[in-house]
C-alpha positions in Angstrom: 18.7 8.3 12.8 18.7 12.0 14.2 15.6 12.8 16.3 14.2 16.2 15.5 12.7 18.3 18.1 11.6 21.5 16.5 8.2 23.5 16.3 8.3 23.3 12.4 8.2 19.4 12.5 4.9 18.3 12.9 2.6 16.6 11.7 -1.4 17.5 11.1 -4.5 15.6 11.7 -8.0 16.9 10.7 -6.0 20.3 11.4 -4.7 19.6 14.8 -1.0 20.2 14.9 1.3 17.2 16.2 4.7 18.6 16.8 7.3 15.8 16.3 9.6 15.1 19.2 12.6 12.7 20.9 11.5 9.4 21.7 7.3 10.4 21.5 4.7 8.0 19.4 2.2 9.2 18.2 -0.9 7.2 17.0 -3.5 8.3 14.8 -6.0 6.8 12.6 -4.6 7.5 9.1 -8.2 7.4 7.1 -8.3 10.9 9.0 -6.9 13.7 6.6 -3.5 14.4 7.4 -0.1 15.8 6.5 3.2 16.1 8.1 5.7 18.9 7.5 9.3 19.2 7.9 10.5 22.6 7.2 13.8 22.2 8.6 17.2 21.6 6.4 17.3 18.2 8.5 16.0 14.8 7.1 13.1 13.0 9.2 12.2 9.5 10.0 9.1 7.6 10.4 8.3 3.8 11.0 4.5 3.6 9.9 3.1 0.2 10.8 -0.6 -0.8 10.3 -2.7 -2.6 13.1 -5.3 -4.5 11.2 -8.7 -3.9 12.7 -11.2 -6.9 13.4 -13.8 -7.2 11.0 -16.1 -9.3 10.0 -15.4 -8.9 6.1 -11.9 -9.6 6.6 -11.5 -12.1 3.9 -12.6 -9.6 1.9 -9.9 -6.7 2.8 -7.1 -9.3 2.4 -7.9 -9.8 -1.4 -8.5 -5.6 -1.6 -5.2 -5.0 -0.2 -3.5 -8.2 -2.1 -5.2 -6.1 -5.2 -3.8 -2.8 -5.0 -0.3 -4.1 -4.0 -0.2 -6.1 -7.3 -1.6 -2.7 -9.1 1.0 -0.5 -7.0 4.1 -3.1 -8.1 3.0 -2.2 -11.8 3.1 1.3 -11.7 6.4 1.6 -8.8 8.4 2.6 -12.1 6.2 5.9 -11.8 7.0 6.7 -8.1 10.9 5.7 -8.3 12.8 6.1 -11.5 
């Protein structure tokens, strides 16, 4: 993987910029509105993991998320052809 460190890789939180660079995480909580941008000719990398949060309905995320993953599989022939 090539690290990018360049002003025009970033990405933007509730309109806070984030520039991207070598060997820096960056956390954020992604029900926030956000984008990233890569306006370089270069290709960029991300590992997105998800910490589950404890809650006291948590029985009842597990069957939302189980729910849209089975709705997502069905329509994956939109996303990749």
């Amino acid at each position: 993987m090539n690290d990018i460190s360049s002003q025009d890789t970033y990405i933007k939180v509730r309109n806070v910029e984030n520039h991207w660079c070598e060997s820096k995480m960056f956390i954020f909580d992604d029900t926030l509105q956000h984008q990233s941008f890569n306006e370089t000719d270069e290709p960029r990398y991300c590992l997105f993991v998800d910490i589950v949060r404890p809650s006291l309905c948590h029985p009842v995320m597990d069957l939302f998320v189980k729910f849209v993953a089975i709705i997502m599989q069905k329509m994956n022939h939109i996303f990749y052809s």
